[in-house]
C-alpha positions, -999 to +999 in steps of 0.1 A: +000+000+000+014+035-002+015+056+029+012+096+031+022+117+061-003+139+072+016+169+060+013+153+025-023+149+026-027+181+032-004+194+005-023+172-017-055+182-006-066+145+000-096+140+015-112+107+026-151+097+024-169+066+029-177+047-002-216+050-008-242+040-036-251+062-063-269+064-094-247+073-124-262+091-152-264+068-187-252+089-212-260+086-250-244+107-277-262+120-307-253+139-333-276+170-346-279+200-367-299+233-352-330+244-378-352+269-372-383+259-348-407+250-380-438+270-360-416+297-362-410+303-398-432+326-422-432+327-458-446+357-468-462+362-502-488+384-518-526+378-534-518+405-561-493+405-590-475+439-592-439+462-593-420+458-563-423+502-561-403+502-521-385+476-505-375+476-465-362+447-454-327+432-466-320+397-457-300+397-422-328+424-409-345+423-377-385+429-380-412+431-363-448+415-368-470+438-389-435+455-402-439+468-439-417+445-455-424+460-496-449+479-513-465+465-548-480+490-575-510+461-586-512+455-622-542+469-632-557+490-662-572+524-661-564+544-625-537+538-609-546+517-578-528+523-544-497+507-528-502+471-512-480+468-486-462+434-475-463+432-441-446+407-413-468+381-400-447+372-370-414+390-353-378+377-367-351+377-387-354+383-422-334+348-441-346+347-476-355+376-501-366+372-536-375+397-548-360+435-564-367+470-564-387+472-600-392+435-601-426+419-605-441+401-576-462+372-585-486+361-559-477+319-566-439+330-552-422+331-515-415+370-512-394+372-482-394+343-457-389+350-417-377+330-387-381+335-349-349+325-338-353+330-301-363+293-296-348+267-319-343+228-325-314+203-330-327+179-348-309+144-345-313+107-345-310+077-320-299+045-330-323+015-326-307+000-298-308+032-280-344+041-286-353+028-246-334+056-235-350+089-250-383+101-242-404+131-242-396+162-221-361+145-212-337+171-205-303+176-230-270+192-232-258+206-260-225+215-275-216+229-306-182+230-326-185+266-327-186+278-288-163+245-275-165+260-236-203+269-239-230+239-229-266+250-240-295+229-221-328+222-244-357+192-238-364+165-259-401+180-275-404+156-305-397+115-308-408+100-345-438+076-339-416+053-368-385+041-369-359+050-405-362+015-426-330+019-441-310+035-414-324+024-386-329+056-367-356+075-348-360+110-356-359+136-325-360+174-319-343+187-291-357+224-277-334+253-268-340+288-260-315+311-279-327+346-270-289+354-272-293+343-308-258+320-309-275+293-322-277+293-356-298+273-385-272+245-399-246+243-371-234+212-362-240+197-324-237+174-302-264+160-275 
């Protein structure tokens, strides 16, 4: 056995405890990819066809809901009608933009589309052997190859009622806030 003098112990900072039973947490790994929340996302088109006259929102922009987003001059013979705006249906960041200043807007097209960033998903998939140990409103941790020190803490809010046929997976969705807005669509993580 190996013997220490109190005086090393204490240099050490050894300290002794009786051995006792514990549960130890069973850990699975999965990997995942963050997407937008998909109750979160708008895709915001028109009912008329007309000129794109003003535009307001780039791609990148924050908006809110009910925030002019373009104005259309209608197609339409004889007098000139007024402006229809294109408003925001919900609050978010602007991630697609189709259309132009002087461009036609055609009301079978995606305009502008929006996403509410503040609460995401990492979407990932369990192994068939490991399907036992997942289940609805299960806590997670998550880390991501681009903040390494940061661990982000979601809930397990969607399990596939089917398993993959080919790969043999179950389809998940982890929840996490992001009101700091690190998490972005398409980053790679870890649960």
């Amino acid at each position: 056995g190996i013997e220490l003098s109190a005086i090393a112990q204490k240099s050490i900072g050894l300290k002794l405890a009786e051995a006792e039973i514990r549960s130890v947490e069973d850990v699975l790994l999965i990997n995942g990819v963050v997407k937008p929340e998909p109750n979160r996302v708008a895709v915001v088109s028109t009912r008329v066809e007309g000129r794109v006259e003003n535009l307001y929102a780039n791609i990148g922009d924050r908006v809110k809901e009910g925030q002019k987003l373009a104005e259309l001059l209608p197609r339409q013979i004889g007098n000139p009608p007024p402006l229809v705006s294109v408003k925001a249906p919900l609050s978010g960041i602007v991630v697609e933009r189709n259309i132009a200043l002087g461009g036609i807007a055609d009301p079978n097209e995606t305009l502008f589309q929006i996403a509410d960033l503040s609460k995401v998903i990492v979407e990932g998939d369990v192994f068939e052997s490991d399907v036992s140990k997942v289940k609805l409103g299960q806590d997670a941790r998550i880390r991501l190859d681009a903040y390494p020190e940061r661990v982000f803490t979601g809930k397990v809010t969607f399990v596939a009622s089917e398993l993959h046929a080919v790969k043999r997976t179950l389809h998940l969705w982890i929840s996490v806030d992001n009101k700091g807005g690190l998490l972005k669509p398409e980053l790679f993580a870890q649960v």
